[in-house]
Structures are given as C-alpha cells and as structure tokens.
Steps between C-alpha positions, in 0.01 A plus 500: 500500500244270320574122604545398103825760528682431813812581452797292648858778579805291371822587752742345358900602335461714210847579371795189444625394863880357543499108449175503269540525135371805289121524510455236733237679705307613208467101406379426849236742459426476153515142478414373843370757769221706263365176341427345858368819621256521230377145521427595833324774344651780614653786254823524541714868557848498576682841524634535155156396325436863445507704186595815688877560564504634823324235708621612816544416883142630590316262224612213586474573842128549459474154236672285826216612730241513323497210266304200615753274471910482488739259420785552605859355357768499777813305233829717517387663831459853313468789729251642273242215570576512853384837598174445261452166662512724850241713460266233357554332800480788753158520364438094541373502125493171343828406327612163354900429540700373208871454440740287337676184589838627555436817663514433915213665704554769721488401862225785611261371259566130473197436748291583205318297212708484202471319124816388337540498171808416250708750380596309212139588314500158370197400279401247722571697821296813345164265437565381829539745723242780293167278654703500879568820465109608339339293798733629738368857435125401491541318866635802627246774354239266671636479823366689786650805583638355826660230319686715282897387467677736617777629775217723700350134558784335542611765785155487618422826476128611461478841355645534141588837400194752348433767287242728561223599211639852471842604547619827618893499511645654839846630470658211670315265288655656176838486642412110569437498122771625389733315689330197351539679157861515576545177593373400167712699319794315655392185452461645153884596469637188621314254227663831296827430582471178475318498159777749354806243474322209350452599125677755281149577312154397399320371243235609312212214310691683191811380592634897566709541856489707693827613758400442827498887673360641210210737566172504360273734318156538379380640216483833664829478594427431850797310695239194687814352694865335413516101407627261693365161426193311350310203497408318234227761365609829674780757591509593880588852516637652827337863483637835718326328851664140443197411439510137265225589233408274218456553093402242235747433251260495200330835643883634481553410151119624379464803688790719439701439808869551435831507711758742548821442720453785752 
C-alpha cells in the first residue's frame, strides 16, 4: 500500500448498544473517530463503509490484519470488537485504544494504553479530543515495532503470531476456520436478539417504515436477508448464516429493493 493511502481499520460498535442513544456510534465515528484518523492521515474503513451487502466475516478479517493502522473503540464492551481486537493483537499489529468515559475497562486489558474520550460528543469535547486522538495514532504508527502497545508486550511474549506468503489449508486448519466462522455467527445472533426488541420498524430518508422482520428483495427478486435494525444511514439485515450484512438506505429506495413479510 502506497504511504499517501495507508489505511487506518476502525473496530469499533456498529449497531445501537443498551444505555447509548440511537446512532450514537455512528456520531462517534462520523463526527469524532474518522476526522482524527484522517488528520493523522490515515483513510479511514470501518466494516460497514462498503457498498457491497454482504461484507462478511472473511473481509474484515483480512482489513484487521492487514491495514497499517487500527483504532480500536472498546465503549459498551461489545463482543464484536473484542474478538477483532484479539486477533489484531495475536498478531502484535499496532492498535490505538479508545473508549468512553463511563464504560469501565476490562481487567485483562487494563495494563494497556488507552485514550478517553466523552461520550457526550460535546462541541467542545469533539475539537478537543479529535487532535489527542489524531496525534495519538501518528505516535503509535511511528513507534518501533517492539514498542508496539499491546497484550503480547505486556505478557512479554516475543513471537507474535504469522502468516505465511502462501497458504495451503490442511483439513484441521479449515475446521479451525470454521469454528471461528461459527463463533462469529453467534456473536452475530446475540446483537440479533438483542437488536429485535428495541424498535417496532425503520425509517427510511423518505420518511416510509419499514416493520422490523420484514424481508428484503432486489430487483431480481432475490431475498438478500430479513431486517432487524439500522443505523442512521443503513438497514442491517440478518441473512440465512446470521450473518449481520449492511445496505444503504438511499441505495434501497433508488435501486429497486423492496420488502415482503416472508
């Protein structure tokens, strides 16, 4: 990757958590987390910034190793971020630490660097804490490898996990990934069932809800996966796998998608 487009992986909450209000983690990132990461000059990816609607387990698994940079959000303690956070780690890749005020830190990784930053997005918070957060990344990308902040150091262990140039899966090593796969999918269910009782529907930019459970179509009349929440510019549709995939509202609205109860 050329060094004007380094790319910086956002892990961070996606969908509404309990005790935030709606959106909440879109406004971090929107309004706080990609602004500092591009003054640090970084381009920022997160997992929904895709066009494609089935962004799954294996992409973003290969953005969290090999991006040159991650920052990672810990607030709410989301599972989700925890087993990306994991593997980054495993591989002692360079990863700044971010959460919120009120959200404790886990005891296994309290050892570790962390920037706090208000939850309350005010005005004056944001402007203060995008330049903390913007040098914060910068110092770390620079640091030597050795220095990098992260459990394998702070456990002193010298030999971060590798992958080797050319991968030829062994039978064991596909059941390994699939057992990850299915870990993901569960992880996957349980923001589902959580996600499921907190609004009766959606809404569209044209003002059109939509029932939560609803299923939806493409023009072709191809079922892409059943709706169960949104943020504030996409439906997250749970498909066959339990899989969480993502669709732009306005693409839904200009590109013939419809929804059908079953």
């Amino acid at each position: 990757m050329s060094e004007d487009k380094k790319e910086c992986f956002v892990i961070m909450p996606i969908s509404d958590a309990e005790g935030y209000d709606k959106g909440h983690f879109t406004r971090v990132y929107e309004h706080l987390v990609k602004p500092a990461v591009i003054e640090a000059g970084f381009e920022p990816m997160r997992a929904d910034d895709t066009s494609k609607a089935n962004f799954i387990v294996v992409d973003i698994l290969k953005q969290i190793l090999e991006s040159d940079m991650a920052i990672c959000d810990l607030s709410s303690r989301n599972p989700n971020v925890f087993y990306e956070l994991g593997i980054r780690q495993a591989f002692n890749l360079k990863t700044v630490l971010i959460k919120d005020i009120k959200t404790t830190m886990p005891f296994d990784i309290a050892g570790i660097r962390t920037l706090h930053y208000n939850e309350n997005l005010r005005i004056d918070e944001v402007k203060k804490a995008i330049p903390e957060m913007s040098k914060c990344i910068k110092e770390t990308y620079e640091t030597n490898d050795k220095d990098v902040n992260s459990l394998l150091q702070l456990l002193s262990i010298d030999k971060p996990a590798t992958l080797p140039d050319k991968v030829t899966l062994s039978k064991d090593s596909n059941l390994i990934l699939n057992a990850i796969n299915d870990l993901q999918k569960q992880i996957s269910s349980l923001e589902y069932a959580k996600l499921i009782h907190r609004n009766k529907e959606v809404m569209l930019p044209n003002g059109e809800g939509i029932p939560l459970g609803m299923y939806v179509s493409n023009k072709n009349n191809l079922i892409i996966g059943k709706i169960v929440a949104e943020t504030s510019d996409k439906l997250i549709l749970c498909d066959d796998y339990d899989n969480l995939n993502y669709l732009d509202k306005s693409e839904y609205i200009n590109k013939g998608f419809t929804y059908v109860p079953f």
